[in-house]
DRENSE-439648 format. One record per residue (C-alpha): residue in one letter; x, y, z. Coordinates in steps of 0.1 Angstrom, whole numbers, plus 2048, in hexadecimal, padded with zeros to 3 digits. Each point is the difference from the previous one (the first is absolute). Example, Ala and Ser with C-alpha at 12.3 -4.5 7.8 and 13.67 -1.06 7.14 Angstrom:
<atoms>
A87B7D384E
S80E8227F9
</atoms>
This chain:
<atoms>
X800800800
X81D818808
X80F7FC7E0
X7E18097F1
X80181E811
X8228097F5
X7F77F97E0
X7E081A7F9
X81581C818
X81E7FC7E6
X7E78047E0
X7E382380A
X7F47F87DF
X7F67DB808
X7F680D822
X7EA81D7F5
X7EB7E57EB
X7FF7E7818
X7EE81B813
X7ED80D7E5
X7F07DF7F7
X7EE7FB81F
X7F18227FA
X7F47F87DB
X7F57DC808
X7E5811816
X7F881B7EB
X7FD7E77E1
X7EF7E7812
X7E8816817
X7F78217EA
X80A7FF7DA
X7F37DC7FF
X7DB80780C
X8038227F2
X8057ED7DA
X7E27E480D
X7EB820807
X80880F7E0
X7F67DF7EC
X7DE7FA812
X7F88277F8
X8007F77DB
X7EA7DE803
X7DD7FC806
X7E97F781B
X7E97DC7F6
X7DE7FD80E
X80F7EC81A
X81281D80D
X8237EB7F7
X8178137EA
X7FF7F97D9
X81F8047F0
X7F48117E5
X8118217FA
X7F48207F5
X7FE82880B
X7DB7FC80E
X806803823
X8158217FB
X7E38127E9
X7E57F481D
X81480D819
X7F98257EE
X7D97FA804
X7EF81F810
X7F67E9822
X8277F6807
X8098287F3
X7EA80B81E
X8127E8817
X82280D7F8
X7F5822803
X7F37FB824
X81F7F0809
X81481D7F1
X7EE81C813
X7FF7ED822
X8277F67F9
X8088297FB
X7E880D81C
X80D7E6817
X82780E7F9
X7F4821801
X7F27FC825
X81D7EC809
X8188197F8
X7F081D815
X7FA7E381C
X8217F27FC
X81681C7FD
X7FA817826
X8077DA80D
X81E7FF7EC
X80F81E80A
X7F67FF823
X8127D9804
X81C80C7ED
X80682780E
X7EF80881B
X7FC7DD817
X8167F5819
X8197E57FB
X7EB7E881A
X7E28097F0
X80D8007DF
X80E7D9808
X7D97F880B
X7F380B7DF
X8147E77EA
X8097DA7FD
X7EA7FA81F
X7E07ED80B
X7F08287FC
X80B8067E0
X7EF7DE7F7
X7E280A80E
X8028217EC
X8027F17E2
X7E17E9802
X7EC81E80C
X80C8177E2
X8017E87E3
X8148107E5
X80C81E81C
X81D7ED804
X80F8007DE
X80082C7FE
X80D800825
X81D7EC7FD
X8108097DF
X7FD82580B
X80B7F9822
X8217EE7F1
X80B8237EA
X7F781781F
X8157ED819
X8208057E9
X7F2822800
X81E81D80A
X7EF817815
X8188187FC
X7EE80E7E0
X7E6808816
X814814812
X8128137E5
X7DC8057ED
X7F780D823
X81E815804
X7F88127D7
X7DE80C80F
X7E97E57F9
X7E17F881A
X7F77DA807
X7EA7FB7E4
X81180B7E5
X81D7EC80A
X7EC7E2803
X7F28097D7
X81D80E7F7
X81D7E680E
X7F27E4811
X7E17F77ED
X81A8007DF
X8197E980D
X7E37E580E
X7F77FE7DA
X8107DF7FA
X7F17F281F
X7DF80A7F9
X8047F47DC
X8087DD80F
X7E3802816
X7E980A7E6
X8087E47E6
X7F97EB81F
X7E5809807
X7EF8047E0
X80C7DB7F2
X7F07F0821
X7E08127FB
X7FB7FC7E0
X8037D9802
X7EF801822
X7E37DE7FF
X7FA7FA827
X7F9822809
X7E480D7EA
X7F17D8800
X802803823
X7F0824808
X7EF8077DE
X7F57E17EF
X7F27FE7DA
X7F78227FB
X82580E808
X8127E37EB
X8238097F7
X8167F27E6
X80E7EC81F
X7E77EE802
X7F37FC7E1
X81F7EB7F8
X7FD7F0824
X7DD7F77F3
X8097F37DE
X8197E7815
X7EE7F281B
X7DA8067F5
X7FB8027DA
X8207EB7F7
X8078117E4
X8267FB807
X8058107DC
X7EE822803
X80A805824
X8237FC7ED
X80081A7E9
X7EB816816
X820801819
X81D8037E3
X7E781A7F9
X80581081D
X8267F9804
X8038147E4
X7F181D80B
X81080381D
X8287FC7F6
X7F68197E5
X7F381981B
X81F7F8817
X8198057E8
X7EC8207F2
X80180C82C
X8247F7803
X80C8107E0
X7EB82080D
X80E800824
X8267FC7F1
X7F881F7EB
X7EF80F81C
X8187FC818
X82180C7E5
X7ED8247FA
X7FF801824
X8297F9807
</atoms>
């Protein structure tokens, strides 16, 4: 076994893949795999038995634009942006309070314990704009505070002017967040709204489990996918230009 050792030490190339491999074995094997299956059964076709019929075509993509499922995304669009937009003036004061005004012992109380647990079941999707936020204003040198302070400027326009700026990336984080676990949500709105606040969550969820229409609930979610990596890359190239007029 030691000679083994010596032997991946005395090669990093060999070494580096012999790590590596373990990494792309589970990636292979865990995402791209059922990711590919998922792709295949969007194509195919449900039989009356509700078993899949692998007979391919684009028919579950061009029902998936039907006015009844373009309502449903809709829904879950709006309730996805309301929900980041209250989360964002919910999460930030807590933020900024944790990170800049708490105590250390009270600061320790509010994260990685039983109470921060406990917050995050009572918030739901709270959680996600706290922390991010939280993780840019604790690196946070408080000494531009003090110099915007020193120039004439009052607490508020420090906080729009300096602090509120230099959050951005946080807030960015917390946002995308946010807005991807909302916009998938299925347990919630089943849960507290039933049939006549279906979101597109569940109307996968449903073509799963209920309709088994494996197929449709398919393309439905690449559907989705989609959507969403298109809006986070659109966000992120935003918040990097963003963020370069401001530095």
């Amino acid at each position: 076994m030691e000679h083994v050792i010596q032997f991946f030490r005395r090669r990093p190339v060999l070494r580096a893949a012999s790590l590596l491999a373990g990494s792309l074995v589970w990636l292979v094997g865990f995402f791209l795999v059922p990711l590919a299956y998922l792709l295949t059964v969007s194509f195919a076709h449900r039989s009356p038995y509700g078993t899949i019929e692998w007979t391919f075509g684009l028919g579950n993509y061009s029902r998936a634009f039907q006015p009844l499922y373009l309502e449903i995304y809709w829904r879950s669009f709006w309730m996805a942006l309301v929900t980041t937009s209250v989360c964002a003036v919910l999460g930030y004061p807590v933020a900024y309070t944790i990170a800049l005004r708490a105590s250390p012992r009270l600061r320790s109380t509010l994260l990685n314990t039983p109470s921060a647990v406990f917050i995050g079941l009572v918030y739901g999707e709270l959680p996600f704009m706290i922390l991010p936020i939280y993780a840019v204003l604790q690196k946070f040198d408080r000494s531009l505070l003090e110099a915007a302070q020193d120039l004439g400027a009052g607490r508020w326009r420090t906080f729009f002017r300096v602090t509120l700026p230099l959050s951005a990336p946080g807030f960015a984080a917390g946002a995308v967040l946010v807005f991807i676990s909302s916009v998938g949500a299925f347990i919630t709105p089943d849960l507290l709204g039933g049939a006549r606040t279906m979101m597109v969550g569940n109307l996968i969820q449903n073509q799963f489990a209920l309709v088994r229409d494996q197929p449709f609930g398919s393309a439905v979610a690449f559907l989705l996918t989609a959507v969403v990596l298109l809006m986070l890359l659109t966000g992120l190239r935003r918040a990097q230009r963003v963020t370069r007029e401001m530095f």
